[in-house]
C-alpha positions in Angstrom: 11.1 28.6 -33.3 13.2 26.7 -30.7 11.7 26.8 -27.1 14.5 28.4 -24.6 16.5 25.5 -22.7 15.8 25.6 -19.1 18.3 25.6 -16.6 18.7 23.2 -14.0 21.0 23.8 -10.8 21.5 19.9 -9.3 23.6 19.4 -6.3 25.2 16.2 -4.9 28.1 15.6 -3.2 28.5 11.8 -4.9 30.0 12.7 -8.1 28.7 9.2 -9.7 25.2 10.8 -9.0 25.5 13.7 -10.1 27.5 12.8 -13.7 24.9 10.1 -13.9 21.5 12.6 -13.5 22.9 15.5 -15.3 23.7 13.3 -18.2 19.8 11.9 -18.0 18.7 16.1 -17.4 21.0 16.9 -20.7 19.3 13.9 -22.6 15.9 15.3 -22.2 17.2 18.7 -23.3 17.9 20.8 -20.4 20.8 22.4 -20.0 22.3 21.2 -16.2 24.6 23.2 -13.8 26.1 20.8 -11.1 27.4 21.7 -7.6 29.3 19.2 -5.6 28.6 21.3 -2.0 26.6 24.3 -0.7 29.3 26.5 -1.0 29.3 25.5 -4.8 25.7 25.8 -5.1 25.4 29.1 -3.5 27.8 30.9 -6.1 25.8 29.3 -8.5 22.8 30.9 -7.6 24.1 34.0 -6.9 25.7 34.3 -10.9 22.4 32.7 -12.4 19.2 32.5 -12.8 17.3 29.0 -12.8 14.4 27.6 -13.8 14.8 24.4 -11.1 17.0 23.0 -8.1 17.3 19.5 -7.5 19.3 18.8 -4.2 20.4 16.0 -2.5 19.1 16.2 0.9 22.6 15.1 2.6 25.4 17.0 1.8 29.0 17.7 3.7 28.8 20.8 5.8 26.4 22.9 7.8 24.1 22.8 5.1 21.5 19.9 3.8 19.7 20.0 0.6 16.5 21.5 2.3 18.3 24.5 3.7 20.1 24.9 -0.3 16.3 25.0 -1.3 15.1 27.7 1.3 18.1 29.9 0.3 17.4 29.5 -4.0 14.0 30.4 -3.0 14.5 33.1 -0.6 17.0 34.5 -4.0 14.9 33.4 -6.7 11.4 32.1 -7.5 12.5 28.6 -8.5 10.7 24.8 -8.4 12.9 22.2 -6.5 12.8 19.2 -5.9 14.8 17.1 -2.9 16.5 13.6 -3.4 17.1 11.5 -0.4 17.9 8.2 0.3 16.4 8.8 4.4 14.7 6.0 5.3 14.6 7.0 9.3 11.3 7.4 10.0 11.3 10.2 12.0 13.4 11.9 10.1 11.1 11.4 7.2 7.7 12.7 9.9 9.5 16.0 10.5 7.0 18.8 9.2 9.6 19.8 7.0 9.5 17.6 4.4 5.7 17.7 3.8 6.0 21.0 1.8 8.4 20.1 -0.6 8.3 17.9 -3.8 10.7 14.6 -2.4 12.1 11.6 -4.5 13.8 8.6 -2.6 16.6 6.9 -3.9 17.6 5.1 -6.2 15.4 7.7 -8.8 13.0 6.4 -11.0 13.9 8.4 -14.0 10.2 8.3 -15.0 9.3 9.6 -12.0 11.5 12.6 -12.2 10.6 13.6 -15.5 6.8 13.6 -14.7 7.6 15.9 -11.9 9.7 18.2 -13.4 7.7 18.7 -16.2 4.6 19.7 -13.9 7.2 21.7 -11.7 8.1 23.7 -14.9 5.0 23.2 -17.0 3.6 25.1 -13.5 5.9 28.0 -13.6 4.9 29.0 -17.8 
């Protein structure tokens, strides 16, 4: 028997990004819901159910990646993980950060399949 797909909801506003990690997500067998804004991303999660979130932390709008994660958690119980290519400092010290699983740019694609596999592995 055929282990159930998981769903992945990954948000970036650079479409080059985003074509080029949900083809990498489909190639490892997950099944990859893209959102090119918040607003996207919230009618995503309001019509679905997901099994992870991977957001870019600068997006267009009122909204960054962090706050996209908050909300899919505060709707569903669901593992994320937050891309950013920050390298301020102080941005990076904000308490914020420390309790959430963060890759920097460019991705390592190694990298991000060890830690969504123990994200997911986590949740079973």
């Amino acid at each position: 028997m055929q282990a159930k797909k998981q769903d992945i909801l990954l948000i970036d506003d650079d479409k080059s990004i985003l074509s080029a990690l949900s083809m990498l997500l489909e190639n490892w067998g997950y099944v990859v819901h893209c959102a090119e804004s918040s607003e996207q991303a919230i009618k995503a999660l309001e019509k679905q159910q997901f099994a992870l979130i991977i957001s870019d932390y600068r997006l267009p709008g009122a909204k960054n990646g962090l706050d996209l994660i908050k909300i899919a958690q505060q709707k569903q119980d669901i593992e994320s993980v937050l891309l950013t290519g920050e390298v301020d400092p102080d941005k990076l010290q904000e308490g914020e950060f420390e309790h959430y699983k963060v890759l920097h740019k460019p991705i390592k694609p190694a990298a991000l399949r060890i830690l969504i596999r123990q994200l997911l592995k986590a949740k079973m």
